[in-house]
C-alpha positions in Angstrom: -177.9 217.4 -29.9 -174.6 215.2 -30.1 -173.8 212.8 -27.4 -170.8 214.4 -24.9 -169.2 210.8 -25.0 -169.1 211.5 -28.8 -167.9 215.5 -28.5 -165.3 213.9 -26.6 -164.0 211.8 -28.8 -164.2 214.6 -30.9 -161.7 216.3 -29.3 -158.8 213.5 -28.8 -158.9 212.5 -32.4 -158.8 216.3 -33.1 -155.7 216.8 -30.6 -154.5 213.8 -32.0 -153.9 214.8 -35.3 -152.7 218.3 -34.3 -149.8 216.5 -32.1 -148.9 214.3 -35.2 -148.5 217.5 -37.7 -146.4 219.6 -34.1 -144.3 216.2 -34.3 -143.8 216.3 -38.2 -142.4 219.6 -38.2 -141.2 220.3 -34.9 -137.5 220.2 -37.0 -138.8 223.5 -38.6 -140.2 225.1 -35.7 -136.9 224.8 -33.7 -134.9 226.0 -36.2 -137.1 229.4 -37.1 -137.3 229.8 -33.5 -133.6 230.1 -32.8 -133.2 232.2 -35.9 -135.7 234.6 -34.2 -133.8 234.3 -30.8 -130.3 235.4 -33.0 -131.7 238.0 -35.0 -133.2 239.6 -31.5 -129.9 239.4 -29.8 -128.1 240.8 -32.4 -130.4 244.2 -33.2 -129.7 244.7 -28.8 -126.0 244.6 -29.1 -124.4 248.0 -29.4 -121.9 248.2 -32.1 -118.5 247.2 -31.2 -116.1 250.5 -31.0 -114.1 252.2 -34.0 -110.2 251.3 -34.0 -108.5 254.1 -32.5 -107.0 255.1 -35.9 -106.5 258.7 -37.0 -108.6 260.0 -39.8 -105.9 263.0 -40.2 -108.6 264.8 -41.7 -108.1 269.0 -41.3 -109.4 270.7 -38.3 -108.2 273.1 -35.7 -105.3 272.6 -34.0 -105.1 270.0 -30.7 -102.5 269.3 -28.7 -101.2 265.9 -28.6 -100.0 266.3 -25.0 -101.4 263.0 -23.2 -102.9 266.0 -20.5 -105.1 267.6 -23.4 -108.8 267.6 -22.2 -110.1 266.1 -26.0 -107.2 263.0 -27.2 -107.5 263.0 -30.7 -107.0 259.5 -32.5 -103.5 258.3 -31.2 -101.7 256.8 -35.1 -99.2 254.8 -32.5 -97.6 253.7 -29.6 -94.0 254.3 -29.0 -91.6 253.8 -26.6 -89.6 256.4 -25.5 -86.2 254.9 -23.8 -84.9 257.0 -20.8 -81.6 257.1 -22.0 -78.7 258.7 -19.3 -78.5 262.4 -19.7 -75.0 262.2 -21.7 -77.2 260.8 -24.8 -79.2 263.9 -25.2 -79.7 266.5 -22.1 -76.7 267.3 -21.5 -75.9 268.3 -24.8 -79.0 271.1 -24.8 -77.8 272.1 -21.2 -74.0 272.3 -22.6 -74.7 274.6 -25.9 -78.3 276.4 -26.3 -77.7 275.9 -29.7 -78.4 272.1 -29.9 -82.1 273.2 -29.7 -82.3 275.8 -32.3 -80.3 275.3 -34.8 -81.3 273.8 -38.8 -80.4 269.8 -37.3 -82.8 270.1 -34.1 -85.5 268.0 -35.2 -83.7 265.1 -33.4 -84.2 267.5 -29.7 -88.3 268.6 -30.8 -89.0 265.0 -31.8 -88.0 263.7 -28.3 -89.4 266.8 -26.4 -93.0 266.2 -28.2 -92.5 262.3 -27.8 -92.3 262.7 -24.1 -95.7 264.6 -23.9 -97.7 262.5 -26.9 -100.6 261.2 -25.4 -100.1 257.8 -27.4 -96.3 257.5 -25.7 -96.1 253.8 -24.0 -95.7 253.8 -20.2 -94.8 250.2 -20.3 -92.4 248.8 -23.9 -94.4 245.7 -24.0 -97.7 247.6 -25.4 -95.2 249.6 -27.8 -95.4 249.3 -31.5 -92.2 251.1 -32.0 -89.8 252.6 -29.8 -87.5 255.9 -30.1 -84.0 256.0 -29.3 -83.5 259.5 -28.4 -79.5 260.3 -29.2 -78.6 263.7 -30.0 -75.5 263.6 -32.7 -75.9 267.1 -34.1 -75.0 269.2 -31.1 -71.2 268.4 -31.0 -70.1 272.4 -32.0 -66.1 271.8 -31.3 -65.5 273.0 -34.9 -63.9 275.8 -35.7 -66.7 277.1 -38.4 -69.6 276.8 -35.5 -71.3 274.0 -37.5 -71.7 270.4 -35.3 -69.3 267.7 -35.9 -70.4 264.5 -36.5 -66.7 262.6 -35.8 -68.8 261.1 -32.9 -72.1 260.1 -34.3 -71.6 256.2 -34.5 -69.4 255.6 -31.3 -72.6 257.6 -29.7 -75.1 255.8 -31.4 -73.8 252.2 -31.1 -73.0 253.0 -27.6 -77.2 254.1 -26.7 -77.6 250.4 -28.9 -75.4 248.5 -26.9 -76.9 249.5 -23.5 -80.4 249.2 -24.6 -79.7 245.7 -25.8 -78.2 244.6 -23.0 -80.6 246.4 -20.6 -84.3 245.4 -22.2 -85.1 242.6 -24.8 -87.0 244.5 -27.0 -84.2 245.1 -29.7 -83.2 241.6 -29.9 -86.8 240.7 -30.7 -86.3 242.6 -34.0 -82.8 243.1 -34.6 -83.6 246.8 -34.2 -86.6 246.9 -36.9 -89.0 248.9 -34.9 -86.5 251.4 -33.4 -86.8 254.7 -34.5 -83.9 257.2 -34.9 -83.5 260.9 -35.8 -81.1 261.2 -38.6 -81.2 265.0 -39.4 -77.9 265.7 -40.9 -77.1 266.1 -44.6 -76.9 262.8 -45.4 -78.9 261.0 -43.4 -77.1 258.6 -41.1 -74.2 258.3 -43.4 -73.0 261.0 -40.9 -70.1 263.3 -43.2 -71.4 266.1 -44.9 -69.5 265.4 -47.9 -71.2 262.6 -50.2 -68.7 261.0 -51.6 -67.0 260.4 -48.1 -71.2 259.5 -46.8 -71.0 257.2 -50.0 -67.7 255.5 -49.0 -68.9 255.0 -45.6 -72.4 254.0 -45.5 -75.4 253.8 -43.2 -73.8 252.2 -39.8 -74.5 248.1 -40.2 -76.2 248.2 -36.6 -79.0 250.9 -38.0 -80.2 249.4 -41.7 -83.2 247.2 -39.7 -84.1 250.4 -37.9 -86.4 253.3 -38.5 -84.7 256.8 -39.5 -86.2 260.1 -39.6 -83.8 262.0 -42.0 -83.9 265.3 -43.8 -82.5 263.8 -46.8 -83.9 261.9 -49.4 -83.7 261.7 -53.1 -85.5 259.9 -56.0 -84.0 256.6 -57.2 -81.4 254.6 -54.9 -78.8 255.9 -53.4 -76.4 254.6 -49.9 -77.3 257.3 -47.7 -81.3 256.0 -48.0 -81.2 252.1 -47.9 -83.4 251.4 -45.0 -87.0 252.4 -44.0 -87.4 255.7 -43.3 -88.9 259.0 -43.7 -88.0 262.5 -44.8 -88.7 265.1 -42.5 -88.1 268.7 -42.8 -85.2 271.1 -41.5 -85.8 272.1 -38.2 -86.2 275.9 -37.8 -86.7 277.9 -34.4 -90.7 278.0 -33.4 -91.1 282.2 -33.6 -90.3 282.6 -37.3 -93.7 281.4 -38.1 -95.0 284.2 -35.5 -92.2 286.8 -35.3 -93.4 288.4 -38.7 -97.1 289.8 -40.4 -99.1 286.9 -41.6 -98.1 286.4 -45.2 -100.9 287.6 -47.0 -100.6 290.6 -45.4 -97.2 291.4 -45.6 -95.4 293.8 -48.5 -93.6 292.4 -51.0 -91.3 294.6 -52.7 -88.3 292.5 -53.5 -88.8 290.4 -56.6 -86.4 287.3 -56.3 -84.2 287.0 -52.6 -81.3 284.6 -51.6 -78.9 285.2 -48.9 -75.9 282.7 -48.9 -72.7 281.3 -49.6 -72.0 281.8 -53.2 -68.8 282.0 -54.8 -67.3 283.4 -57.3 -64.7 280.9 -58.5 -65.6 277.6 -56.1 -62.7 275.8 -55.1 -62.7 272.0 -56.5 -62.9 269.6 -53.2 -62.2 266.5 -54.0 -63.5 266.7 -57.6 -66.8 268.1 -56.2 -67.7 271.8 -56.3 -69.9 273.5 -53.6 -73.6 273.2 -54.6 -72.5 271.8 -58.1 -71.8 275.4 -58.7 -75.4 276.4 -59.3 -74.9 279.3 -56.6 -71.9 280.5 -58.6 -74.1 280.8 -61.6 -76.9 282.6 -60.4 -74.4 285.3 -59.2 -72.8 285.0 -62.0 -75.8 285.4 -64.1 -78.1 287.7 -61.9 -75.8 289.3 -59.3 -76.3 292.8 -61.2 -79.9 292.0 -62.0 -82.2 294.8 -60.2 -84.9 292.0 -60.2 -82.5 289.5 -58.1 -81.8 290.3 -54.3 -78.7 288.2 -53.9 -76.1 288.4 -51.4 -73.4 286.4 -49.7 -72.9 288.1 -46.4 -74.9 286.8 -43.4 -77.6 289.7 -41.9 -79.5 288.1 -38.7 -82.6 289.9 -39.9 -82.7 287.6 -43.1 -86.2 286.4 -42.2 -87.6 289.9 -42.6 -85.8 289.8 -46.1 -87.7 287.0 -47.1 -91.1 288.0 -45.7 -90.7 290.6 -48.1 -89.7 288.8 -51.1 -92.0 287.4 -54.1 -89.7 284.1 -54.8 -87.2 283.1 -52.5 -84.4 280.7 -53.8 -83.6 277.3 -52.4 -80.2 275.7 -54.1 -78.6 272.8 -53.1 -75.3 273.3 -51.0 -73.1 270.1 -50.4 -77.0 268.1 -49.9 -79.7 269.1 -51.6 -82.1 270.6 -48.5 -81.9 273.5 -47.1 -83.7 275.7 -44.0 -84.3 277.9 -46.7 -86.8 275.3 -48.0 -89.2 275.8 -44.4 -88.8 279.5 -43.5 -89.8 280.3 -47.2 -93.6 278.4 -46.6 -93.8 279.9 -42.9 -93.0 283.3 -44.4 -95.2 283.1 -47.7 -92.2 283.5 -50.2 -92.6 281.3 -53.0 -90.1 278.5 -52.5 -87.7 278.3 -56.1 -86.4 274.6 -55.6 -82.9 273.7 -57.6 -82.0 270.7 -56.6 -82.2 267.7 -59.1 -84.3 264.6 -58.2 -84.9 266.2 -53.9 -88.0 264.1 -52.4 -89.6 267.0 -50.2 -91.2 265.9 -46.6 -94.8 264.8 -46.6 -95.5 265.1 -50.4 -99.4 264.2 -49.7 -100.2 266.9 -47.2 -98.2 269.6 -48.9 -98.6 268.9 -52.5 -95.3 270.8 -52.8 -96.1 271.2 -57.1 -99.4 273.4 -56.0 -96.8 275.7 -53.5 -93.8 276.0 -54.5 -91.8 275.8 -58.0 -88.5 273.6 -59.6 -86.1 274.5 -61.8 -83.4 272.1 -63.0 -80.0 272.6 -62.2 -79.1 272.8 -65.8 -82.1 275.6 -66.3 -80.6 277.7 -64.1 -79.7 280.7 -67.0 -83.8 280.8 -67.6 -84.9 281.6 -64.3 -85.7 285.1 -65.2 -87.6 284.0 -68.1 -89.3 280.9 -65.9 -90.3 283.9 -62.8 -91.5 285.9 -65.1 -94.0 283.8 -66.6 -95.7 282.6 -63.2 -96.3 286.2 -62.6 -98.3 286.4 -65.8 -99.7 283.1 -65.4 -100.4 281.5 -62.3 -99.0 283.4 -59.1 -102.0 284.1 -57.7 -103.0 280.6 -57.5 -99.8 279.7 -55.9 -99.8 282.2 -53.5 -103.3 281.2 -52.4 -102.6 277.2 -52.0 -99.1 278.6 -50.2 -100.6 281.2 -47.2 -103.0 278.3 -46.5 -102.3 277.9 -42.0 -102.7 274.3 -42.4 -99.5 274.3 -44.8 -96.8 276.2 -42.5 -98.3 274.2 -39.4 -97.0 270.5 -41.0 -93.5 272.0 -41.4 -93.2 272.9 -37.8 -92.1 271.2 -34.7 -94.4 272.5 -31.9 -93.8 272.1 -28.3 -96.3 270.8 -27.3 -96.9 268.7 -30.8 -100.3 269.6 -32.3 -102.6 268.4 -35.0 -101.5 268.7 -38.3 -98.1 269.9 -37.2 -94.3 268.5 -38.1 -94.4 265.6 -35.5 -98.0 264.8 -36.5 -96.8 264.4 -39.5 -94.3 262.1 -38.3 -96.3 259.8 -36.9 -98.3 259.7 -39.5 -95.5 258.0 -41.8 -94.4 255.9 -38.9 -98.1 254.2 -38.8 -98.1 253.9 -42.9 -94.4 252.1 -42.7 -95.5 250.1 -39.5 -98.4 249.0 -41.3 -96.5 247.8 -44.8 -94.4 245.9 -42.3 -96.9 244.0 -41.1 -98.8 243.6 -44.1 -95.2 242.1 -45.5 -94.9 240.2 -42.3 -98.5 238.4 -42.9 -97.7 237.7 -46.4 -93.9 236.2 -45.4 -96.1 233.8 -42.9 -98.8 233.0 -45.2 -96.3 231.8 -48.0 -94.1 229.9 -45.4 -97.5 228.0 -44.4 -97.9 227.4 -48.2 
């Protein structure tokens, strides 16, 4: 039996040595224990939240409206100014057509604006902000259509008093200020292009935002500044008011209702709609397979829902109404307007619903009909009745999901995101 004196001694030299091996690596044993106490904290924190981006992904409709009981994903958040009523309400109260007629996108846009639930209650969180001016409701001419004599003096006018009121345009010289722009040529405001040539995009607007109806491939004046192309406003019932497409009969082959004359006059060395409309009466005005006629019929629409291929020429611009009520009504739309961009090309994938014939093709549009029938109609019908299709071309009041305004904002969020992405790489190389 060992002495305890000796156990004892044992035991120290033992404790000893285990003290001199805790003090040799005592570096490691720190270190593994705060990688424990990281890795612990880590797998107890939640995940931080999703951006509030939109996936703009198809579902059923939902309201935008900020009182809607499920928000979807808010793209961005604008500004709306409270401009005095002589900008914009007065003009809806004054003529009832300012909010009906083919140029009121610029009165939906504000009315769905007003109720978006991502609409800024104070600027200073805005991304962008809208300048709601209406230009197109000015109907003192004597054909009925608006008058745009007043456009810029209105315009620079709402500019002028926002400028001087808030600091938010001077921040940017205007570069995240949106405008509605939904005349034929943009906010070149004449109706004639070589005059909208001559006289430009106002100098006060070409940092801003506009939301125009026209737009065409390549350069031209009328499009030199960010902006997007939206479609022709047309009243909310058409897409209602008749059968749903695939339901309805469709005993008219080819349908256009219009101007179209016989000998156009020469205006200025330009002829009304390059004389394409001339030629297809010309060509097909005693054609049983061609519905054409130049006298205007209110019923129209119920022309069209009855009508296989409906015709869209150019007139002095190359849009048209005609281009919308033709998807909301399930006629094939029959594009002839050289080098037209078309509004939200991505959604719409306008080759897969609609066809285009060149201006110069016009004499084989019999032949060019025909064949689809035998070919591929079917098909195109099928990608043109889809809902989700007539729902982007309308402006809903309320907005919804999917719809026109949607749309909209959509584009905004894709142009406000190049600009910042140019914005980062102007800084980047200045810090260079």
């Amino acid at each position: 039996m060992r002495d305890p004196k000796q156990r004892r001694a044992s035991h120290a030299g033992a404790a000893h040595r285990l003290a001199g091996k805790l003090r040799k690596h005592s570096t490691w044993l720190l270190l593994l224990w705060f990688v424990l106490s990281v890795y612990l904290f880590l797998s107890a924190t939640p995940p931080a939240a999703a951006p509030l981006r939109p996936a703009f992904l198809p579902s059923k409709h939902r309201s935008l409206s900020a009182t809607a009981a499920a928000a979807p994903p808010l793209p961005v958040r604008i500004y709306v100014y409270d401009l005095p009523a002589r900008f914009n309400r007065d003009w809806v109260a004054t003529d009832a057509r300012c909010s009906r007629h083919l140029f009121a996108s610029e009165v939906a846009l504000h009315e769905a604006l007003l109720s978006y639930a991502g609409r800024s209650a104070r600027p200073e969180d805005a991304e962008l902000f809208f300048v709601p001016v209406y230009v197109s409701c000015n109907f003192s001419t004597a054909n009925g259509f608006p008058s745009l004599s007043h456009a810029r003096g209105l315009l620079a006018e709402a500019v002028e008093l926002i400028r001087g009121q808030m600091p938010y345009w001077n921040r940017s010289d205007g570069a995240n200020h949106v405008f509605v722009a939904s005349h034929d040529f943009g906010a070149c405001f004449h109706p004639m292009e070589d005059v909208a040539i001559v006289d430009g995009i106002p100098q006060f607007l070409k940092r801003s935002i506009l939301l125009q109806t026209f737009g065409v491939q390549g350069t031209h004046v009328c499009q030199e500044v960010d902006h997007v192309v939206i479609p022709p406003h047309v009243p909310l019932e058409v897409a209602v008011e008749l059968p749903d497409p695939e339901k309805a009969q469709r005993d008219i082959f080819t349908f256009f209702r219009g101007k179209m004359e016989i000998h156009p006059k020469n205006i200025s060395g330009r002829f009304y709609s390059k004389k394409v409309r001339s030629e297809l009466l010309q060509r097909f005005g005693r054609n049983g397979k061609f519905y054409l006629k130049r006298k205007r019929y209110d019923s129209y629409r119920s022309e069209m829902a009855r009508s296989l291929f409906c015709l869209c020429p150019l007139g002095w611009a190359p849009w048209s109404p005609w281009l919308v009520e033709s998807v909301l009504l399930g006629c094939i739309p029959v594009i002839i307007a050289d080098d037209i961009r078309l509004p939200f090309p991505s959604v719409l994938q306008w080759s897969d619903i609609s066809l285009q014939v060149a201006e110069k093709d016009v004499a084989s549009l019999e032949m060019v009909l025909d064949h689809v029938v035998a070919t591929n109609l079917t098909a195109i019908q099928k990608n043109l009745w889809d809902p989700a299709k007539r729902n982007a071309l309308v402006f809903n009041r309320p907005s919804e999901e999917g719809d026109a305004t949607w749309q909209v904002l959509r584009e905004l969020e894709i142009l406000l995101d190049r600009s910042q992405r140019k914005r980062r790489r102007y800084v980047g190389s200045w810090r260079r």
